[in-house]
C-alpha positions in Angstrom: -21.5 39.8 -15.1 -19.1 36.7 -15.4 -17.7 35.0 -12.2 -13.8 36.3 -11.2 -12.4 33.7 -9.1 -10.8 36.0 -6.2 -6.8 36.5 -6.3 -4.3 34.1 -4.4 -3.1 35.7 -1.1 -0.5 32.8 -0.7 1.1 29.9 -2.6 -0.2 26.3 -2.7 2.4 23.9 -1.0 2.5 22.3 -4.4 3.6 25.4 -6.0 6.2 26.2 -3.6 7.6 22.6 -4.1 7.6 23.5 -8.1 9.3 26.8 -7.8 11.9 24.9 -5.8 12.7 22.3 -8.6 13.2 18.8 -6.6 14.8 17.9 -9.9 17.8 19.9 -9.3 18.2 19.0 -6.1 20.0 15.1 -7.2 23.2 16.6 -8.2 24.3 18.5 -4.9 22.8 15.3 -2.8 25.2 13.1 -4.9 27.9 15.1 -4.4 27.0 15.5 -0.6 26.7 11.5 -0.6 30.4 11.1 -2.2 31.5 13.4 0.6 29.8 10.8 3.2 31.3 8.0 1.6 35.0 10.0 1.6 35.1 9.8 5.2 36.0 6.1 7.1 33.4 6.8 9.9 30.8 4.9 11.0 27.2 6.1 9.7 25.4 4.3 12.2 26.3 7.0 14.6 25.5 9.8 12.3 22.2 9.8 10.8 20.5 12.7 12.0 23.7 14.7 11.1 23.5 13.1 7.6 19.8 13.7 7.0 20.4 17.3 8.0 23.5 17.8 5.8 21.2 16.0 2.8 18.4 18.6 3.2 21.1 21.2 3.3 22.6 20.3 0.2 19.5 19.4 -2.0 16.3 21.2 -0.5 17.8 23.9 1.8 20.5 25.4 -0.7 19.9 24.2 -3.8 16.2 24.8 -3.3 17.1 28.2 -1.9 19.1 28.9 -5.3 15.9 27.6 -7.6 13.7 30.2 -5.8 16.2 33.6 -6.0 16.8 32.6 -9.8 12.9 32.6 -10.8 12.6 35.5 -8.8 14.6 37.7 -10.5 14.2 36.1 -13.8 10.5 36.5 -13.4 9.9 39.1 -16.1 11.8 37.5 -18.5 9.7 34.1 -17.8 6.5 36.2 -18.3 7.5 36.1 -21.4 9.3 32.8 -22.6 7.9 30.5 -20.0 4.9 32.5 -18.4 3.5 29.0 -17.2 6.0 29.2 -14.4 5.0 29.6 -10.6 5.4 33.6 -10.7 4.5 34.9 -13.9 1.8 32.4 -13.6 0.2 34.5 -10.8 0.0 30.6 -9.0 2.9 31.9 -6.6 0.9 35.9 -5.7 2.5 39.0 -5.0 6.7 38.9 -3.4 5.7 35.3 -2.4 8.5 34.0 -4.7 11.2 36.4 -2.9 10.0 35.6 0.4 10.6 31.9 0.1 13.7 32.8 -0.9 14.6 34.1 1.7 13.4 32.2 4.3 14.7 29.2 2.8 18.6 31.2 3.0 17.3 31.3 6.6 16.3 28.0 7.3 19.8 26.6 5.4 22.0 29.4 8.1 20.4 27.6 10.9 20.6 24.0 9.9 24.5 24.4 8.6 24.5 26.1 12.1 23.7 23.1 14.2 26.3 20.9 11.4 29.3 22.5 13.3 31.0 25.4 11.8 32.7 24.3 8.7 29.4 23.4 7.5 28.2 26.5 8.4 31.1 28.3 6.2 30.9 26.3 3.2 27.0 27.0 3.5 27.4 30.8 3.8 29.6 30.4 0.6 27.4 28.6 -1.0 24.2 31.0 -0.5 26.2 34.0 -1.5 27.0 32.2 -4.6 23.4 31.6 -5.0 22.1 35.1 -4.5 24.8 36.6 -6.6 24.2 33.8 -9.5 20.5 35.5 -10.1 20.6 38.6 -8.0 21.7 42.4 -9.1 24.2 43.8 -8.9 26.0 40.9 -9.6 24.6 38.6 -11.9 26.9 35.9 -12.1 24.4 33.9 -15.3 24.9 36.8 -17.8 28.4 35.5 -18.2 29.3 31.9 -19.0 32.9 32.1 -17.2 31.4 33.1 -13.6 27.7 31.9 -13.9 29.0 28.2 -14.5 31.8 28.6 -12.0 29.4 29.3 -9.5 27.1 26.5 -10.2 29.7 24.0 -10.7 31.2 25.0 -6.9 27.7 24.7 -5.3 26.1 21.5 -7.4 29.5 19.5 -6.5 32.1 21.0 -4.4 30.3 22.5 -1.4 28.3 19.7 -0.8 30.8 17.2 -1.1 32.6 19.2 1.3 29.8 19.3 3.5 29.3 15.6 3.4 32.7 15.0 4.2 32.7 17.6 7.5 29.2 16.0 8.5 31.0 12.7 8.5 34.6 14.4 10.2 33.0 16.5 12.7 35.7 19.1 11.2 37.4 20.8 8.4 37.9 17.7 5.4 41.5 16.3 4.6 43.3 18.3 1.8 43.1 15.4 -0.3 39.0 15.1 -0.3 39.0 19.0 -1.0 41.1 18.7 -4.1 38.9 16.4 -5.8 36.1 17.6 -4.9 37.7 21.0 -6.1 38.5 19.2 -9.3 35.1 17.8 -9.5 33.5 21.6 -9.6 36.5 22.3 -12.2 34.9 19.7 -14.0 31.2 20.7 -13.5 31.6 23.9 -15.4 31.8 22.2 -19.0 28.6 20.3 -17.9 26.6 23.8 -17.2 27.9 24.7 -20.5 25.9 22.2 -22.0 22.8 23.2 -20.6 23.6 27.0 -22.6 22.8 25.5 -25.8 19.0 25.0 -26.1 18.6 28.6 -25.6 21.1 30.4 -28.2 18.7 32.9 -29.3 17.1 33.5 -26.7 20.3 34.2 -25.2 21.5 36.1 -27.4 18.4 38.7 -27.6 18.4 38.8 -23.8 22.0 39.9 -23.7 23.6 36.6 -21.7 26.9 35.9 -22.2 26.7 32.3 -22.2 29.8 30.7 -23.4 27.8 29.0 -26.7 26.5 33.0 -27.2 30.2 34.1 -26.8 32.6 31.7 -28.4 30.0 30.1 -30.8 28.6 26.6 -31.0 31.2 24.4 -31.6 34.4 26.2 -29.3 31.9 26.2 -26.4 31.1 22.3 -27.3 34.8 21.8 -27.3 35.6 24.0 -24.3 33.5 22.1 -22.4 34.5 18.5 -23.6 37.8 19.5 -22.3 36.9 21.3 -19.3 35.4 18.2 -18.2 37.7 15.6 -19.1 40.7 17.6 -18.0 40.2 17.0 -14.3 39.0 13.8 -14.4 42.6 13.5 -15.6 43.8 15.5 -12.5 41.8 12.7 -10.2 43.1 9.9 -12.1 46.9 11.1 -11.4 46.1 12.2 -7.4 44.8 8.5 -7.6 47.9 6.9 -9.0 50.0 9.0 -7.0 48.3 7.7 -3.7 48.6 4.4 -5.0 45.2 3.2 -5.5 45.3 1.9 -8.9 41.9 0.2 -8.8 40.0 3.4 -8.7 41.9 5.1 -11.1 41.5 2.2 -13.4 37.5 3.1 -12.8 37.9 6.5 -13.2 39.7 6.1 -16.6 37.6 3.2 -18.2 34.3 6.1 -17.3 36.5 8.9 -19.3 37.1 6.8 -21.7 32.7 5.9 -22.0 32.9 10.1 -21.9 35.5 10.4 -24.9 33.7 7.7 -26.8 30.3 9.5 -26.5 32.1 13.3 -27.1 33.0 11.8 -30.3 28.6 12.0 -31.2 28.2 15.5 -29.1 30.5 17.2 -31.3 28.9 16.2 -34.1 26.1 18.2 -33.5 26.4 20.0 -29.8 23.2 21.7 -29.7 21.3 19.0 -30.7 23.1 15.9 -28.8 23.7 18.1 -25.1 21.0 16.9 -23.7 21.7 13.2 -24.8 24.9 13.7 -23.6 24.0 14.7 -20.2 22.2 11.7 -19.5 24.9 9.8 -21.0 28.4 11.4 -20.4 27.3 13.1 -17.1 26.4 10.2 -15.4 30.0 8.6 -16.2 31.5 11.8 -14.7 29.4 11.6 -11.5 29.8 7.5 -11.5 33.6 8.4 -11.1 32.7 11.0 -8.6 32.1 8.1 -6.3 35.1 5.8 -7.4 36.4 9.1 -6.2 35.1 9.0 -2.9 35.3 5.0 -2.5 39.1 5.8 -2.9 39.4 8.4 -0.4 37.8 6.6 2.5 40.9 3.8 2.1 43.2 6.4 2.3 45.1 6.8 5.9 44.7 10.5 7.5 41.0 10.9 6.1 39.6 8.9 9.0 38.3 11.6 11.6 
């Protein structure tokens, strides 16, 4: 009789780090970062506040987000990806929805002790993430709200929770509306990621933009959905007279124009380029961004 080796009653630490995804985890710590940075407060006197809010953003939340999606996409995996953690069998039994959970309960109680706008934005942010991957709602099987969502909680949120970590309370108007034009902006990026996975989109029944406008309107769509308010910045910029940073933001549209020029050429098979290319502009003038606002009088807590 051959050997069985005997079934997992719990997950390996390294597994749980996999389903997790530490990849993900740069862009809402960047984002928290330019929130920081917004704020004209001394970090000296806040580093246990700031390596809180960066766990929030990147392992806490996004980490939380990571774990609900595989979880309810994990039938669908056992077929097109069956080598990850839960179809694998490597993370056992309602492992995967546990951790998921208590990682939305570990993020309440850190945003807790971050004072309570933190504690808002974080609420927000998990219900977005539950309702991204989570009946009833299912925000992924439609391009529109699925990559509204994740554009709000990859750079929004957490710039806005840098920034309150750094304020001690609710962020200047001006800080939320670029970091609110920042998230405008993110939702052309997510479209990006939409087009490796056409078909398989497509026989799933997911709505992605790519699946419902076709190839190249979605590649289009998104070009301008991201350039668009990177204009928006470039005028609040102007407007508050800080012509420096505006020049930065417009020389890293123009890099972004430039390289749209090779991404429409052939979206589905130059998105991925382009997100190492053009999406590290756009986040490089997330930070101009921020650099700007902390010079600005009335952002200083």
């Amino acid at each position: 009789m051959s050997y069985q080796a005997p079934a997992l009653s719990y997950p390996a630490p390294a597994t749980v780090l996999e389903l997790l995804k530490p990849i993900t985890w740069f862009a809402p710590m960047w984002a928290f970062l330019c929130g920081l940075i917004s704020i004209n407060a001394p970090l000296s006197e806040r580093w246990g506040l700031v390596i809180a809010g960066t766990l929030l953003a990147g392992p806490l939340v996004c980490g939380t987000s990571q774990a609900v999606n595989d979880w309810y996409d994990r039938h669908v995996d056992a077929i097109n990806e069956p080598d990850r953690p839960i179809p694998s069998g490597r993370m056992p039994g309602r492992w995967g929805f546990y951790i998921a959970c208590i990682f939305t309960g570990l993020s309440m109680a850190v945003a807790w002790s971050l004072g309570e706008a933190v504690f808002i934005a974080a609420i927000f942010g998990l219900i977005l993430a539950w309702a991204y991957s989570a009946p009833p709602f299912r925000l992924k099987l439609n391009g529109w709200w699925g990559n509204a969502a994740v554009g709000l909680c990859y750079e929004g949120l957490p710039w806005f929770t840098g920034a309150a970590v750094m304020s001690g309370a609710m962020p200047n108007t001006n800080v939320m509306m670029l970091a609110l034009l920042y998230s405008i902006g993110a939702h052309g990026i997510m479209t990006l990621n939409d087009f490796k996975s056409v078909e398989g989109d497509t026989r799933m029944g997911v709505a992605s933009l790519p699946v419902q406008l076709g190839v190249m309107p979605a590649a289009k769509l998104a070009c301008l959905v991201m350039a668009l308010p990177q204009m928006g910045a470039i005028a609040l910029l102007l407007s508050w007279q800080m012509p420096i940073h505006a020049a930065i933001v417009g020389l890293l549209l123009a890099i972004q124009f430039v390289l749209m020029i090779r991404l429409l050429q052939d979206p589905r098979k130059y998105a991925a380029w382009y997100n190492a290319t053009g999406t590290s502009a756009y986040v490089l003038g997330m930070m101009a961004c921020a650099f700007a606002l902390r010079d600005l009088p009335g952002v200083t807590p």
